[in-house]
N, C-alpha and C positions, 0 to 999 in steps of 0.2 A: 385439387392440389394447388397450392400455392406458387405464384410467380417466383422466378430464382431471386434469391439471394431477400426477401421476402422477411424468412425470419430469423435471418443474422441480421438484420438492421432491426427487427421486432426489440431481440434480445439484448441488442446495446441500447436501445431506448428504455427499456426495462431496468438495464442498470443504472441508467441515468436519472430513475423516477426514484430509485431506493439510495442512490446516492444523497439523494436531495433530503429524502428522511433521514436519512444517517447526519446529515449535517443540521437539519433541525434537532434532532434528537440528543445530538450534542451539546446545539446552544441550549437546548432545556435542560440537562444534567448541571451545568456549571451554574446555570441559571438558582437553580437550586440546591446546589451545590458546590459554591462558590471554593470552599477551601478556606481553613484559619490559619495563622502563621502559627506556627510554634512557637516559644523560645528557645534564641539561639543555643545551640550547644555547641561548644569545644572543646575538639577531640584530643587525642595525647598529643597532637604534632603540633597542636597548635593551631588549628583551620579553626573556623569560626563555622558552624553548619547553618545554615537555610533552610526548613523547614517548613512544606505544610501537609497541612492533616485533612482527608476528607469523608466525612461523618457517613457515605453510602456508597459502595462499592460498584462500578462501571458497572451499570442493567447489561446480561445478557442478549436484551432485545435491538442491543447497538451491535454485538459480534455478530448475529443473526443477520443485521443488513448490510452489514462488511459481507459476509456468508454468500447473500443474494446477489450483489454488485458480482464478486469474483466467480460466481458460478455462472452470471446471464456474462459474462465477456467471455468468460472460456468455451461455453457454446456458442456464443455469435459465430467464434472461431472455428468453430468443428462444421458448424453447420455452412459456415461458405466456404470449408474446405469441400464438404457432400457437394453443395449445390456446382462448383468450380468443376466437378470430375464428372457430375450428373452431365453438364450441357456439352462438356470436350471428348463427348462420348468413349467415359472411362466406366470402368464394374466398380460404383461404390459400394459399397456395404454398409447401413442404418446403423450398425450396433460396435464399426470399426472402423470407419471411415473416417478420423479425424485432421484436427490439424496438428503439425507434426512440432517435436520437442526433443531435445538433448540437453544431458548434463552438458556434454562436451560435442564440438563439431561431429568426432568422429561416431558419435552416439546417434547426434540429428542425421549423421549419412545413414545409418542402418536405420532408422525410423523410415526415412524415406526410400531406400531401400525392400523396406517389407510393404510400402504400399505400392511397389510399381505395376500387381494387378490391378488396383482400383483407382490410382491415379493416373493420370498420361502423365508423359514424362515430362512437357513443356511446363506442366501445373507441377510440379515436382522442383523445378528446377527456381520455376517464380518461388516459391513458398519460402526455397533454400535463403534466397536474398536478406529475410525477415531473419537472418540468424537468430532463432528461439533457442537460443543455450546460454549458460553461465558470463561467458567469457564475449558473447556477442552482444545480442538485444538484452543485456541482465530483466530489465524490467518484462519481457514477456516470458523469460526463461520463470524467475519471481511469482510470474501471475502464477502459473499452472503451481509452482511450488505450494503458492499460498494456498492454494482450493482446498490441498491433501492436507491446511493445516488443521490441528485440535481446535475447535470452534471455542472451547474455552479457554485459550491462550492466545488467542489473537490481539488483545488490546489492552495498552496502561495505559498513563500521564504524565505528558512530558509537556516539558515546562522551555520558554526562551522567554529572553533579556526584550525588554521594551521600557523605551526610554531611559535607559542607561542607571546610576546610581549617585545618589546624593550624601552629601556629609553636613549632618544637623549640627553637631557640635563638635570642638575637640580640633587640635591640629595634629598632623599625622605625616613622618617623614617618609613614608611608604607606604605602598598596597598591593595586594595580588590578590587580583579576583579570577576563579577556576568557576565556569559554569559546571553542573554534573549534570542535570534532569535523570535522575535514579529513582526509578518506582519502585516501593516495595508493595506490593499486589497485599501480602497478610495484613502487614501495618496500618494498610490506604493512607501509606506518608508518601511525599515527596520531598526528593533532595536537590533545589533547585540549584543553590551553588554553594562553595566554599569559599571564603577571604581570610585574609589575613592583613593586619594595619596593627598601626603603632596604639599605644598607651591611650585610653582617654576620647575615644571615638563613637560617633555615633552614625553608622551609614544605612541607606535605607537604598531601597531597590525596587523597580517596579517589572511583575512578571507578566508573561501571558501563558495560560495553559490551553492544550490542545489535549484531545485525546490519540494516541499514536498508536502506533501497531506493534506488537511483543515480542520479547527478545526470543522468544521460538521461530519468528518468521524471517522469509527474506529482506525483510524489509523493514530490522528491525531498529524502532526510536525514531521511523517517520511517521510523520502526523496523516493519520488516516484518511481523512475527505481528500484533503490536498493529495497526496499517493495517488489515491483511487480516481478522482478527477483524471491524473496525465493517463492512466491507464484507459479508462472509459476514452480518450479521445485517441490514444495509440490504438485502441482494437478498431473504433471506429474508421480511421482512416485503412487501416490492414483491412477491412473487408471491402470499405470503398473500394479501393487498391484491387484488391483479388476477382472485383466486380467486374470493374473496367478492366482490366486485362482480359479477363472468359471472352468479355465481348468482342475484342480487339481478335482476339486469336480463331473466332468464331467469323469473324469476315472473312 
């Protein structure tokens, strides 16, 4: 048998290894899949649209390691909620012993509520702290949301502003620039922003694309690695955390 808490550190390092493909994996898509600008188009209102077009659709095998990241953190979690109740001579159960969640606070009290046979109540009470619900920790409420999501709606491209924009030619008594970052997943377009300026202009703009997580999840129109990264180091420090407390409460 394994030393406690063993392989909830296993399991965040594990997501840390697929993290890191996930973030190669991405600079190889763009790599080779840079993206062409369109020509501009303008709508009835008058907006000037931004436009790029990408010739091969986000690989599956980048949602697949999104997939892995969120499922090795959501067990790290479960697994040092087991090991936590295992040492503070609590009745865990292997197949329900987790780490606890609510939509809303009063949801997270009944979660922790139905484990006060397998949890002690001190480990019941530290756990509460980690508010895992909507309205408290959003990001670890988020994590569990994302696990349950559609594997193939996790992920588009979203687009921000770097190094700002330029005017080639043409003078212009106005401008209004509306960033969007708008995937359409069918199309594989992107609408990075909308402007509008005077008569006779010519502006140019320089983007960065990222791949980001879709508008099905919690998390939706942030950039995936970056997301996933605060989370990998949020679970990591909550089991440290959960670690050293066992042992504290264990003296």
């Amino acid at each position: 048998m394994f030393e406690p808490f063993t392989s909830a550190r296993a399991l965040t390092e594990a997501a840390q290894a697929f993290l890191i493909h996930l973030q190669m994996a991405e600079q190889q898509y763009f790599d080779r899949y840079p993206g062409m600008q369109l020509p501009d188009q303008r709508d009835e209102e008058g907006w000037v649209r931004v436009r790029y077009s990408f010739s091969y659709p986000i690989p599956i095998s980048l949602a697949v390691l999104v997939f892995q990241v969120v499922q090795n953190l959501r067990s790290a979690l479960d697994h040092a909620a087991f090991d936590a109740s295992r040492e503070l001579g609590g009745n865990p159960r292997p197949k329900f012993t987790k780490f606890p969640f609510g939509k809303t606070k009063k949801d997270l009290d009944r979660d922790l509520l139905r484990k006060k046979s397998e949890v002690p109540e001190q480990m019941r009470r530290f756990f509460a702290k980690f508010r895992p619900y909507q309205r408290g920790n959003r990001d670890l409420w988020a994590l569990n949301e994302l696990r349950n999501s559609k594997i193939h709606k996790t992920l588009a491209i979203m687009s921000t502003m770097s190094n700002g924009f330029s005017l080639n030619e043409g003078v212009t008594d106005f401008a209004v620039f509306r960033p969007q970052s708008k995937w359409n997943a069918q199309k594989r377009e992107l609408l990075v922003m909308k402007y509008m300026v005077g008569q006779h202009t010519n502006i140019e703009g320089n983007f960065s694309v990222a791949i980001s997580l879709g508008a099905d999840t919690p998390f939706k129109g942030q950039p995936a690695v970056a997301t996933l990264a605060r989370l990998t180091q949020t679970v990591a420090d909550i089991v440290s955390e959960i670690e050293t407390h066992t042992a504290t409460l264990k003296t």
